[in-house]
matplotlib code that plots the C-alpha trace (Angstrom):
import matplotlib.pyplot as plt

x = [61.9, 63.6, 66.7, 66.9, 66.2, 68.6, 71.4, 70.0, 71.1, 74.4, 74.8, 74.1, 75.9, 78.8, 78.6, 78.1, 81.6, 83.6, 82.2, 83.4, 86.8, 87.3, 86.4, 88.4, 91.2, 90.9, 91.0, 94.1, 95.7, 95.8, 99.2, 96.9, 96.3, 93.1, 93.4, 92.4, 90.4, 87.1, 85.2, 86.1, 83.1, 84.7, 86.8, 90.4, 91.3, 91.1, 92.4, 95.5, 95.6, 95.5, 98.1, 100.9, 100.5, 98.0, 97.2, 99.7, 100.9, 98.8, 99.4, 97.8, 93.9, 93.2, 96.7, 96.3, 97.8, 97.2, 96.4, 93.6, 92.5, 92.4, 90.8, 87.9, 87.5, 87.7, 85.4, 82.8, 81.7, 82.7, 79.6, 77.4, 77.4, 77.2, 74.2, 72.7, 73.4, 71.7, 68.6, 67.4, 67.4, 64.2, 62.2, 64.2, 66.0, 63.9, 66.0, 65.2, 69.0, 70.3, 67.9, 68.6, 72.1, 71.4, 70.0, 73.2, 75.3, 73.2, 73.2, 76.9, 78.1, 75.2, 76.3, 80.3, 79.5, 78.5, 81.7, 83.8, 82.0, 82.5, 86.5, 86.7, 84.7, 86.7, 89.9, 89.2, 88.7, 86.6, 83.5, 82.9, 79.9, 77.4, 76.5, 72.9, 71.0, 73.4, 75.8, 79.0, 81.1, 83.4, 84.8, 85.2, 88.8, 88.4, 89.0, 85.8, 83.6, 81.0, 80.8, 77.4, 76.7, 76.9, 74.5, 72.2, 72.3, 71.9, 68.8, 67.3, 67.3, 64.8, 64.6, 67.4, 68.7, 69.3, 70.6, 73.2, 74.5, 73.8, 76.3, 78.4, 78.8, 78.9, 81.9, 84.3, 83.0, 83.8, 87.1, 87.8, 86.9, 88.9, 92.0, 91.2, 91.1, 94.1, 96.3, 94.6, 95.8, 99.1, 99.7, 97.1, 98.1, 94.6, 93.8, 89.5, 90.2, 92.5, 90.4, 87.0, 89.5, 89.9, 86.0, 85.9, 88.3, 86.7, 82.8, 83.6, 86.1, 83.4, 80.5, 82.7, 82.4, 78.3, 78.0, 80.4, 77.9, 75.0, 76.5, 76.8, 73.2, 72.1, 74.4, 72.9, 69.0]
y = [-40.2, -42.0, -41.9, -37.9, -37.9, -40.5, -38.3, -35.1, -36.6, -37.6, -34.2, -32.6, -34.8, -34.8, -30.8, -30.6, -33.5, -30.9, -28.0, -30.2, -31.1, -27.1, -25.8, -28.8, -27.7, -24.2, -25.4, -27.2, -24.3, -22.3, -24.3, -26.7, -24.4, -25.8, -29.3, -31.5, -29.1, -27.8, -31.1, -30.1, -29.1, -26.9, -24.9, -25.1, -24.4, -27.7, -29.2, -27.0, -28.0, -31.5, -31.6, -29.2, -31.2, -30.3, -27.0, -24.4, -25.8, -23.7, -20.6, -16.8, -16.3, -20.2, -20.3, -21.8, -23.3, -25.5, -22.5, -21.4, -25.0, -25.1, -21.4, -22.4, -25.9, -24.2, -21.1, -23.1, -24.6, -21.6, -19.9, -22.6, -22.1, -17.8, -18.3, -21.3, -18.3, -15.7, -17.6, -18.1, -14.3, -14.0, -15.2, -15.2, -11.8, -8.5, -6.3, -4.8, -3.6, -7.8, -9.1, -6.5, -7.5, -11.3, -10.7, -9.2, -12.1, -14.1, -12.2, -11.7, -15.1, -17.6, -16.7, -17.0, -20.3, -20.9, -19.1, -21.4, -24.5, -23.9, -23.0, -26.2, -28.5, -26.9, -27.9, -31.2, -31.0, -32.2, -29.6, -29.8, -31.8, -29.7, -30.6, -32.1, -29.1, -26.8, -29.0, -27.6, -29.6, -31.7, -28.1, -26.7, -26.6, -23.5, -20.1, -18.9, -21.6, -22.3, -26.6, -27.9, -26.8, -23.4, -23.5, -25.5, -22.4, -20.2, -22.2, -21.9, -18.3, -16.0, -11.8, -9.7, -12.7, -14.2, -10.7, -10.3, -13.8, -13.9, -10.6, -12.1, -15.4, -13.8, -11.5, -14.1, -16.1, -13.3, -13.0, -16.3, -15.9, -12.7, -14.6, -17.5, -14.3, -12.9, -16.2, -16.5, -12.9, -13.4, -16.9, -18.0, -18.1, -17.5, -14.4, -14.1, -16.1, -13.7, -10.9, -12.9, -13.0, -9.4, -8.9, -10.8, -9.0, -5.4, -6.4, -8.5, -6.1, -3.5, -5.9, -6.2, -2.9, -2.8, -5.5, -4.0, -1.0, -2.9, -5.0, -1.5, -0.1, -3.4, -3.3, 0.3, -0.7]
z = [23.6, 26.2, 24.3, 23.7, 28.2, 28.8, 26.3, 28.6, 31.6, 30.8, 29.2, 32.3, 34.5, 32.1, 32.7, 36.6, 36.8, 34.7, 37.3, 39.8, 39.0, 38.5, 41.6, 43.6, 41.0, 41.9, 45.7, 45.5, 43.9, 47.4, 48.6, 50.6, 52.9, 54.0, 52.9, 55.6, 57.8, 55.6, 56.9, 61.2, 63.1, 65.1, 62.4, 61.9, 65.4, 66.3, 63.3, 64.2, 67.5, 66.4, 63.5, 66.1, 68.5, 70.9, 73.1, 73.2, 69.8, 67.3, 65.3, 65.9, 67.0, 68.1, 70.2, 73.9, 76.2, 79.5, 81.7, 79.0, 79.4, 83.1, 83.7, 81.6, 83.0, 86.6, 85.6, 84.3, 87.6, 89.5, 87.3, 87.7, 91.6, 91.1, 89.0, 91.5, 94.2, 92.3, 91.0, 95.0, 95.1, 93.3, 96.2, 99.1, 99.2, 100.9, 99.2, 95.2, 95.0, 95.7, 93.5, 91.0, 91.5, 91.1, 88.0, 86.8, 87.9, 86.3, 82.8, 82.8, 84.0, 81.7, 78.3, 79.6, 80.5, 76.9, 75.5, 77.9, 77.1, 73.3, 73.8, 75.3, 72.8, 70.0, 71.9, 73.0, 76.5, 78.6, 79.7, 83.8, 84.4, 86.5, 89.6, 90.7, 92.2, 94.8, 95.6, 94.5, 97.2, 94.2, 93.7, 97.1, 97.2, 94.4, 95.0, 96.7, 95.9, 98.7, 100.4, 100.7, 104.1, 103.1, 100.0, 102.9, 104.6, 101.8, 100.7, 104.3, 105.1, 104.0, 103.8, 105.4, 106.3, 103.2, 102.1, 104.4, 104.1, 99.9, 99.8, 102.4, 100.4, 96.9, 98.1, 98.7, 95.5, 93.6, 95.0, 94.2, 90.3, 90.5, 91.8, 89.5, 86.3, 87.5, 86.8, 83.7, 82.6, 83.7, 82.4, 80.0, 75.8, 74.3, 73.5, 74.1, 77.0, 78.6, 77.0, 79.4, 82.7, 81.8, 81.8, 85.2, 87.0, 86.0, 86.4, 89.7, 91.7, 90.4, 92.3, 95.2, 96.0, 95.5, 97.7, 100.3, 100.1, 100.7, 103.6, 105.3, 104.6, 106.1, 109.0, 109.7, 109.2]

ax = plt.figure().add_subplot(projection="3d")
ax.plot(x, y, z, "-o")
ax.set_aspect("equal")
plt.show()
């Protein structure tokens, strides 16, 4: 009995080697297109990346260069402080159209954070480290980006206060990560990225001239 199980087993396994050796056969027969790259987590992009080179160095969809590189890796923060803006809304502002608004920003700008952070994981580059609660002031030299003693401010204030200063601030942030899009559409090699800067500049000019509107009605009241 154990002889006829022990014959089964070989028979099988015997079978399951010969299934084996045809599908790598079959594989191999593709002019290696894929050799090397089946095992990357993060697709063939990087793989690509890797064997031309580095960024700027691969082929169609996954192309980028060092513009793509630093637009994400200067994005990513610049988000980080728009959302840190937005979430005080909720129980500072007096006003239902700026915390409508601030939840906006905050829907639009979270899951581009994650598309950013991804780009730059499958690229091998470092992801920004976020900051520890508001502070922001490691990246106030960017485009629009608020220093500590503003977000101290920002933190402080309460109802139309807080409005007028939260619109005030988020006006010239946005102008900053319009700026900061702009480059990226005129010089950046990958195309979702440049396809995100394009998003940016439309839904951000666009929220420029909401929060221009509502700096007037508040001027008025």
């Amino acid at each position: 009995m154990n002889s006829i199980r022990t014959r089964t087993r070989r028979t099988a396994l015997v079978a399951a080697t010969a299934a084996a050796a045809f599908v790598l056969a079959a594989c191999g027969g593709d002019g290696g297109s894929g050799s090397g790259h089946e095992g990357s987590p993060h697709g063939s992009a990087s793989a690509r990346a890797e064997a031309d080179g580095g960024a700027g160095n691969e082929t169609g969809e996954d192309a980028h260069n060092a513009q793509d590189v630093a637009f994400a890796q200067g994005m990513i923060p610049h988000h980080r402080q728009a959302l840190d803006m937005a979430r005080l809304a909720a129980d500072r502002s007096a006003s239902p159209e700026v915390k409508d608004l601030a939840a906006r920003i905050e829907k639009a700008q979270d899951p581009e954070i994650t598309t950013m952070t991804g780009w730059l994981t499958a690229w091998g580059e470092d992801v920004p480290e976020a900051m520890s609660g508001t502070d922001h002031s490691g990246h106030a030299g960017m485009p629009g980006m608020m220093d500590g003693a503003d977000m101290a401010k920002l933190e402080r204030a309460s109802g139309r206060a807080f409005d007028t200063m939260f619109l005030t601030m988020m006006v010239e942030h946005h102008e900053g990560a319009v700026e900061m899009a702009g480059t990226e559409k005129a010089k950046g090699r990958h195309a979702p990225a440049k396809a995100l800067a394009e998003d940016v500049v439309t839904a951000q000019n666009a929220e420029i001239t909401e929060m221009n509107k509502l700096l007037g009605k508040e001027g008025r009241d």
